[in-house]
C-alpha positions in Angstrom: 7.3 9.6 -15.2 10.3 8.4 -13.3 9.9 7.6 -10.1 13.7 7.9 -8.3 12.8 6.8 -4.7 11.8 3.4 -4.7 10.7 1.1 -1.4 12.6 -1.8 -0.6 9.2 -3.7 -1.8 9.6 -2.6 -4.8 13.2 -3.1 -5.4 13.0 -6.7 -4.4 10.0 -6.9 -7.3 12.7 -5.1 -9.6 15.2 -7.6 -8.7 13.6 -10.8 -9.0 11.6 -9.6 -12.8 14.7 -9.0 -14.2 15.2 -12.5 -15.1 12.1 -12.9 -16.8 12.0 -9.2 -18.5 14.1 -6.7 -19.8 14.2 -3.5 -16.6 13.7 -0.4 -18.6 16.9 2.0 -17.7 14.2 4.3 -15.4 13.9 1.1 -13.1 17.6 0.1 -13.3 18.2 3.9 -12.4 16.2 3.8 -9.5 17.3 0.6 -8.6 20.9 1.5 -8.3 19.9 4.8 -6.3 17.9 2.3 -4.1 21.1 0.1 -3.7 23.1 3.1 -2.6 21.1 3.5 0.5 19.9 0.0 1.2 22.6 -2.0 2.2 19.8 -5.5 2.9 18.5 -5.1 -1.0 22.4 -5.0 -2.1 22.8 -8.0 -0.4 19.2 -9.2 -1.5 20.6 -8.4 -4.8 23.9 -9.8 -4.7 22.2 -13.4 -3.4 19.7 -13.4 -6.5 22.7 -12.8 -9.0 24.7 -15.5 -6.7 22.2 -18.0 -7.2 21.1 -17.5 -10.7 25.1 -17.4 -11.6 25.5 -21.2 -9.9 22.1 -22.3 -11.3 23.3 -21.6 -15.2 26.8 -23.2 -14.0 24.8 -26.3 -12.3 22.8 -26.3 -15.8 26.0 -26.1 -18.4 27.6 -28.7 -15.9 24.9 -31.5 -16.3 24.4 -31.0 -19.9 28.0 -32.3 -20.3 
């Protein structure tokens, strides 16, 4: 069953899984409906994908 309406609880769990797992569409879905409405998990969200984005940056650039 999908569940649509999601807490902000759970959409910070959503969030920080992704990296380690593949989100089923029903949990991106729900995500993105959460997002629409939640304007501190969009930023919660934006911060995670920030961070990761300068952590596999900090990684390629100390391999060289």
């Amino acid at each position: 069953m999908i569940k649509l309406k999601i807490t902000c609880r759970e959409a910070t769990q959503i969030t920080l899984q992704a990296e380690d797992r593949r989100v089923p569409l029903a949990e991106r879905l729900s995500l993105r409906l959460h997002h629409r409405i939640c304007s501190n998990c969009r930023r919660f969200f934006r911060q995670v994908h920030l961070m990761r984005h300068a952590s596999a940056r900090w990684r390629q650039y100390s391999e060289e």
